[in-house]
C-alpha positions in Angstrom: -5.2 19.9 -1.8 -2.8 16.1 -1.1 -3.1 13.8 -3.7 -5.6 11.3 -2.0 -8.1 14.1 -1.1 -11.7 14.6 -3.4 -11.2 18.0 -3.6 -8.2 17.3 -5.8 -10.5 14.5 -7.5 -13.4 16.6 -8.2 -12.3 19.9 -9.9 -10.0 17.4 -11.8 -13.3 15.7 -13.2 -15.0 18.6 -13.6 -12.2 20.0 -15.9 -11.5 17.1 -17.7 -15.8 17.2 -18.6 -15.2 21.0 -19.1 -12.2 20.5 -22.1 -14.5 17.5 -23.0 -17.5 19.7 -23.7 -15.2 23.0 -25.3 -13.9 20.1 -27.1 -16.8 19.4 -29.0 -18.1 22.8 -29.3 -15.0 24.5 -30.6 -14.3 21.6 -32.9 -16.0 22.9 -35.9 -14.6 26.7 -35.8 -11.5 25.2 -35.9 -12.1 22.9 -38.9 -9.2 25.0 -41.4 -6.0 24.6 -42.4 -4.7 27.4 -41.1 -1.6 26.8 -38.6 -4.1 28.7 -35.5 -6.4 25.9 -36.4 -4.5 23.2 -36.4 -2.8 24.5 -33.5 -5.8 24.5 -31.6 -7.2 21.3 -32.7 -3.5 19.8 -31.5 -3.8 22.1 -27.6 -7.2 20.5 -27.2 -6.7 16.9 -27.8 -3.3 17.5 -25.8 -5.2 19.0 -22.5 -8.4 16.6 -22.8 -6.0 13.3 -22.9 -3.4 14.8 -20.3 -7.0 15.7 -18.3 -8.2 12.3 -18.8 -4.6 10.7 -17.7 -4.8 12.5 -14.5 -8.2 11.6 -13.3 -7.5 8.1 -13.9 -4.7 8.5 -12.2 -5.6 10.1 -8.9 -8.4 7.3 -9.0 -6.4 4.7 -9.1 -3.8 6.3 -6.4 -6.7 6.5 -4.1 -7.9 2.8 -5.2 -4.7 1.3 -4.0 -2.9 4.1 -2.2 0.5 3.9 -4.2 1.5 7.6 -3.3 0.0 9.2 -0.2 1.1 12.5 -1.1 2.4 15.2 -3.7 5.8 14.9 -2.1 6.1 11.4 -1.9 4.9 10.7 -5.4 7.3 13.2 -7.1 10.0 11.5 -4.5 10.6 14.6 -2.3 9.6 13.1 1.0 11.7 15.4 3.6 9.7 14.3 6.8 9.7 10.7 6.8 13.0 9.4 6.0 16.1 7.6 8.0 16.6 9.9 11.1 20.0 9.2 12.6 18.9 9.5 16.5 21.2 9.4 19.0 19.1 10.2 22.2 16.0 8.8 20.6 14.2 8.8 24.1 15.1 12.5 24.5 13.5 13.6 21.5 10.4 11.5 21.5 9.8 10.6 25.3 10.7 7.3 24.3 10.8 4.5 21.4 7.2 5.2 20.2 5.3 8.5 20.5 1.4 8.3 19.4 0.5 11.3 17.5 -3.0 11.2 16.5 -6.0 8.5 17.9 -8.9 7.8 15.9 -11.7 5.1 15.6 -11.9 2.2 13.3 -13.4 3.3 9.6 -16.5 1.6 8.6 -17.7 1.1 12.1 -19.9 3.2 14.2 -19.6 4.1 17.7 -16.4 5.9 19.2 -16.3 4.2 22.4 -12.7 2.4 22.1 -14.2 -0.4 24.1 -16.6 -1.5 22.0 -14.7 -0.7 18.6 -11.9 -0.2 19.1 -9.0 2.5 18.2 -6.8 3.2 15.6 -3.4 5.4 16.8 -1.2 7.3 14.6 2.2 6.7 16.0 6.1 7.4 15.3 8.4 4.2 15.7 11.9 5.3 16.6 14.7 2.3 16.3 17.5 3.1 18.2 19.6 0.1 17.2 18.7 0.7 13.6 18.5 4.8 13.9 15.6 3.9 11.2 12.4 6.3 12.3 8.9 5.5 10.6 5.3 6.4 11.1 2.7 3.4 11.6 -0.8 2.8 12.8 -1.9 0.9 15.6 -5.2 -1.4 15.7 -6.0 -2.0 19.8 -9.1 -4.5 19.7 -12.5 -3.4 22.1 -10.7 -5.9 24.5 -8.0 -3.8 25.5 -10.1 -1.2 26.7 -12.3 -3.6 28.8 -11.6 -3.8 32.4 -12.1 -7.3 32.5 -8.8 -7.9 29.7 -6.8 -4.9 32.0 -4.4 -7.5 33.0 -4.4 -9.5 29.8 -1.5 -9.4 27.2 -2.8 -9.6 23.6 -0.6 -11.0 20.8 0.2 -8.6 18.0 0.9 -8.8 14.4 3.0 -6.6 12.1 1.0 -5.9 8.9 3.4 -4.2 5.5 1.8 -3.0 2.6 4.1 -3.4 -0.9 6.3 -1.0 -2.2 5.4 2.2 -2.4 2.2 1.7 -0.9 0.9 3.8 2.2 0.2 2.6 5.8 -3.0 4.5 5.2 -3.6 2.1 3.0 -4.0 -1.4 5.0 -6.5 0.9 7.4 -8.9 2.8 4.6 -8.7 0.4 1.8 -7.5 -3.5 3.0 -9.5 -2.8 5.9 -7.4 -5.0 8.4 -8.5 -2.9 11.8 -12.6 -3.7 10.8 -11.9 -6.9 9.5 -10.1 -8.4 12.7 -13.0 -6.5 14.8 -15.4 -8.2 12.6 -13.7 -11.7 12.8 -13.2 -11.4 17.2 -16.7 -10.1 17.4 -17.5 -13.7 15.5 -15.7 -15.7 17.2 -13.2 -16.8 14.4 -10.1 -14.8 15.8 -8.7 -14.0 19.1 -8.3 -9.9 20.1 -4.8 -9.2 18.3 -2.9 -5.5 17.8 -2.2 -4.7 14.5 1.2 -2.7 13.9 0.7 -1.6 10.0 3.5 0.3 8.7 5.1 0.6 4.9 8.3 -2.0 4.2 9.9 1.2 2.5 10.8 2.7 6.0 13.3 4.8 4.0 12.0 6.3 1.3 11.8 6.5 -1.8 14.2 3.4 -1.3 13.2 -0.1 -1.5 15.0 -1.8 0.4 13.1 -5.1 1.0 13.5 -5.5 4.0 17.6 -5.8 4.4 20.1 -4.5 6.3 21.9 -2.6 3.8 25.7 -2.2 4.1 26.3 1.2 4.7 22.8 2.0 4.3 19.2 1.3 6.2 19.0 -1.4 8.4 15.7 -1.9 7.7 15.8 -5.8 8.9 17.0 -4.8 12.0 14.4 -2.3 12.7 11.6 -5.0 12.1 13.6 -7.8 13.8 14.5 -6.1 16.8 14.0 -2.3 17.4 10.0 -2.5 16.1 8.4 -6.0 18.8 10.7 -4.2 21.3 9.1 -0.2 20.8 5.0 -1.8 21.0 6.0 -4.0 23.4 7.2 -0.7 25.5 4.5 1.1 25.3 1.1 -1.6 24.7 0.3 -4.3 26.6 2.3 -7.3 24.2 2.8 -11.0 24.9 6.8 -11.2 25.6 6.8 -14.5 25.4 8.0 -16.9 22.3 4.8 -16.9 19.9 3.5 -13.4 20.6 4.0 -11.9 17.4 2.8 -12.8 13.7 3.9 -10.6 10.7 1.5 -10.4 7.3 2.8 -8.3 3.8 1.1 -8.2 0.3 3.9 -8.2 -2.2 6.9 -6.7 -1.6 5.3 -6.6 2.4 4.8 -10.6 1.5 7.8 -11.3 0.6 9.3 -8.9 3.6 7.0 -11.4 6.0 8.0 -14.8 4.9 11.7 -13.4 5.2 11.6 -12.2 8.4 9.7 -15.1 10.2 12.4 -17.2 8.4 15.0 -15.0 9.7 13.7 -14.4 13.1 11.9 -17.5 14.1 12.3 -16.7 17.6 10.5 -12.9 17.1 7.8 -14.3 14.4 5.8 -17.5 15.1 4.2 -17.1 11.8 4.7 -15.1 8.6 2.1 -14.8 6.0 3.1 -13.2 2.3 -0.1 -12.7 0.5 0.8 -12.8 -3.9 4.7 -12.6 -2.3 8.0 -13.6 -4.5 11.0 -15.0 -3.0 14.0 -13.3 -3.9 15.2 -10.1 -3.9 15.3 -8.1 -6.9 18.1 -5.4 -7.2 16.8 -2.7 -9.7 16.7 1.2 -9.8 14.6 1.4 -6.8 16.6 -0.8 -4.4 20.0 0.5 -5.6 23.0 -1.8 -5.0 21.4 -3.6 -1.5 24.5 -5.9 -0.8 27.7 -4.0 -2.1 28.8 -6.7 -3.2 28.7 -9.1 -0.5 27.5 -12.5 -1.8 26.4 -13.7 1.7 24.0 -11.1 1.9 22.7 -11.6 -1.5 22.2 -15.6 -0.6 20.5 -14.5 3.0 17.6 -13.0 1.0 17.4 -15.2 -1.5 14.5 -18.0 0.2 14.9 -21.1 -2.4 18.8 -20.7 -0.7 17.8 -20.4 3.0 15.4 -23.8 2.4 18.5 -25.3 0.1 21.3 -24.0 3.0 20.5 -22.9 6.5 18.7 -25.0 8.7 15.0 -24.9 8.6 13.0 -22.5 11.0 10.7 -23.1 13.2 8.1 -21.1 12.5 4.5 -21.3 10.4 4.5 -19.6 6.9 1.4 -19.0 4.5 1.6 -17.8 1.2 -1.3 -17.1 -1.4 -1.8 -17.2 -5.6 -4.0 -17.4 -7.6 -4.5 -19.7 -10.8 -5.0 -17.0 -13.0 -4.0 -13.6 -12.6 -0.7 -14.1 -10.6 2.7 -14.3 -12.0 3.8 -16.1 -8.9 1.9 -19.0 -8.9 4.3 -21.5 -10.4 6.8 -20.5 -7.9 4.4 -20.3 -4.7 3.4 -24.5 -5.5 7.5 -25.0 -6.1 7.8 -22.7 -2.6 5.4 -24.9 -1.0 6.8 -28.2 -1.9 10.5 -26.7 -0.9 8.6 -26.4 2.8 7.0 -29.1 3.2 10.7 -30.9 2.8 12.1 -29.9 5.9 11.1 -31.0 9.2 10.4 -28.2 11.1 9.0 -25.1 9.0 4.9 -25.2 8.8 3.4 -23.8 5.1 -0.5 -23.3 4.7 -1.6 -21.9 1.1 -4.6 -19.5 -0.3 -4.9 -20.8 -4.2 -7.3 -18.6 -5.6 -8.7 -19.7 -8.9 -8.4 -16.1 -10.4 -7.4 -13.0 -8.9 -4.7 -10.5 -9.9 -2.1 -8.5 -8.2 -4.4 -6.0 -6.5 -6.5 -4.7 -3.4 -9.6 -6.8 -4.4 -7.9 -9.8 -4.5 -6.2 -9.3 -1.1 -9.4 -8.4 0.5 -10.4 -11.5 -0.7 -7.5 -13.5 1.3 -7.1 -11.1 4.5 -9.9 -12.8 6.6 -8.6 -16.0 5.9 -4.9 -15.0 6.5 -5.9 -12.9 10.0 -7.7 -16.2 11.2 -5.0 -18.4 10.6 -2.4 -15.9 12.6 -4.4 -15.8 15.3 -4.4 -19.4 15.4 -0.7 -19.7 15.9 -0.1 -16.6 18.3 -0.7 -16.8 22.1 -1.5 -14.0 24.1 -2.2 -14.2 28.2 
């Protein structure tokens, strides 16, 4: 039974109600002094609480899709980590392999071109010997035969850390969303790339090319536009691609199109910071080197390299948002230079979580699209 699945939810509900109910039944027997009765008074309160604790648990795992399995939760993840590839296309039969198509959740109909598809697929990088799993959006378009021809513009999407790829599919809802917003007009037919920042896990390594270590930068920057563009039909010209995080994926985004202006017209970080924190998950990320440690600290690249050309949105909210003060400051730091674009989402309320996000993701998708050309 995996760890997002109801029928690990259920009997957990059901035995939680069960000690509950023996709970209150066996209470009064056990009313004595006696060290069995006490004993059992102690084991009961112990297994309803520790029941009670695990439900909530799995329901909020499957709420905002922290851990998408036993193994990754417990940090044991064998099947999904850095893969040193030498002969990646040997392996794989090239760059990106699709392993498993399906249609777009919350919409009916399994013709691709009229909903769309959703493909499982492995991402090798064989600059950055990095390999992760990530889902693909195709919009109806690219099924039409009218659109055959056409080149669509395409958008990395990164959850925050840990998070799931599942995730931005069952629970952000970014493939039925961006169906929703074409179908209304209010966006242009765009791929979706969605994939975890944590492409070696259980590290976080926000995004950086670590000395000795993941060169997880690298793998978004280079190895990741050039593996879709490979195998999907991908604008290859300059303004093709968009990337959009939440959180530690926000911060990953505004980073990366400040980095790699010429691979990311536009970055969106939705609730993002803007410096990267070094703490037990990340481990040591720059050994040391203070030029690294500068590179991924944004107030410095504003305050020190030249400014990018590239559009950036970022997103707060009044109350419920620890980042707000600094997302105003980041915006004024912006709208300094001369050639890097900032748009905002300022919320009122709205804290750190999926709700809140699904709040800004129509408004964010809309704005991408606005800025990316396809042809």
């Amino acid at each position: 039974m995996g760890l997002t699945s109801n029928n690990t939810l259920v009997p957990a509900v059901l035995a939680t109600v069960v000690l509950f109910v023996g709970t209150v039944w066996f209470w009064p027997r056990l009313a004595r002094r006696g060290w069995r009765s006490v004993s059992g008074r102690v084991g009961l309160l112990l297994a309803t609480q520790l029941s009670i604790f695990v439900v909530v648990g799995l329901v909020a795992n499957q709420t905002f899709g922290f851990y998408a399995s036993w193994a990754d939760l417990f940090g044991q993840e064998t099947d999904q980590g850095v893969v040193v590839d030498h002969t990646p296309g040997t392996r794989s039969g090239g760059p990106l392999r699709v392993t498993e198509i399906g249609g777009v959740p919350g919409r009916g109909g399994f013709r691709p071109s009229s909903v769309g598809q959703v493909q499982k697929v492995d991402i090798v990088g064989p600059t950055s010997h990095i390999a992760s799993p990530a889902y693909v959006y195709l919009p109806p378009e690219y099924f039409q035969e009218r659109y055959r021809a056409h080149t669509f513009p395409a958008s990395v999407v990164l959850t925050g850390y840990p998070g799931t790829a599942r995730a931005l599919v069952d629970k952000l809802h970014y493939p039925r969303t961006a169906l929703e917003l074409t179908k209304d007009g209010r966006m242009e037919p765009m791929i979706l790339v969605m994939l975890r920042p944590t492409v070696a896990p259980p590290r976080d390594t926000e995004c950086a090319d670590v000395p000795d270590g993941p060169q997880t930068e690298t793998f978004f920057a280079k190895d990741l536009p050039q593996a879709v563009g490979a195998h999907y039909r991908v604008g290859k010209e300059p303004g093709s691609w968009g990337i959009i995080g939440d959180s530690t994926g926000g911060y990953c985004a505004l980073k990366l199109a400040m980095h790699h202006p010429g691979v990311y017209a536009a970055g969106a970080g939705l609730s993002p910071y803007y410096n990267a924190p070094v703490d037990p998950t990340t481990g040591d990320l720059f050994q040391g080197d203070k030029g690294l440690r500068d590179r991924a600290n944004l107030w410095w690249c504003l305050k020190h390299l030249p400014a990018p050309d590239t559009s950036l949105l970022v997103s707060s909210s009044k109350v419920g948002e620890k980042n707000y003060k600094d997302t105003l400051k980041f915006i004024e730091r912006v709208k300094a230079t001369e050639t890097t674009r900032i748009s905002s989402i300022i919320l009122e309320s709205g804290g750190h979580n999926f709700t809140t996000w699904r709040r800004e993701i129509p408004a964010t998708l809309e704005w991408v699209s606005e800025r990316l050309s396809g042809r």
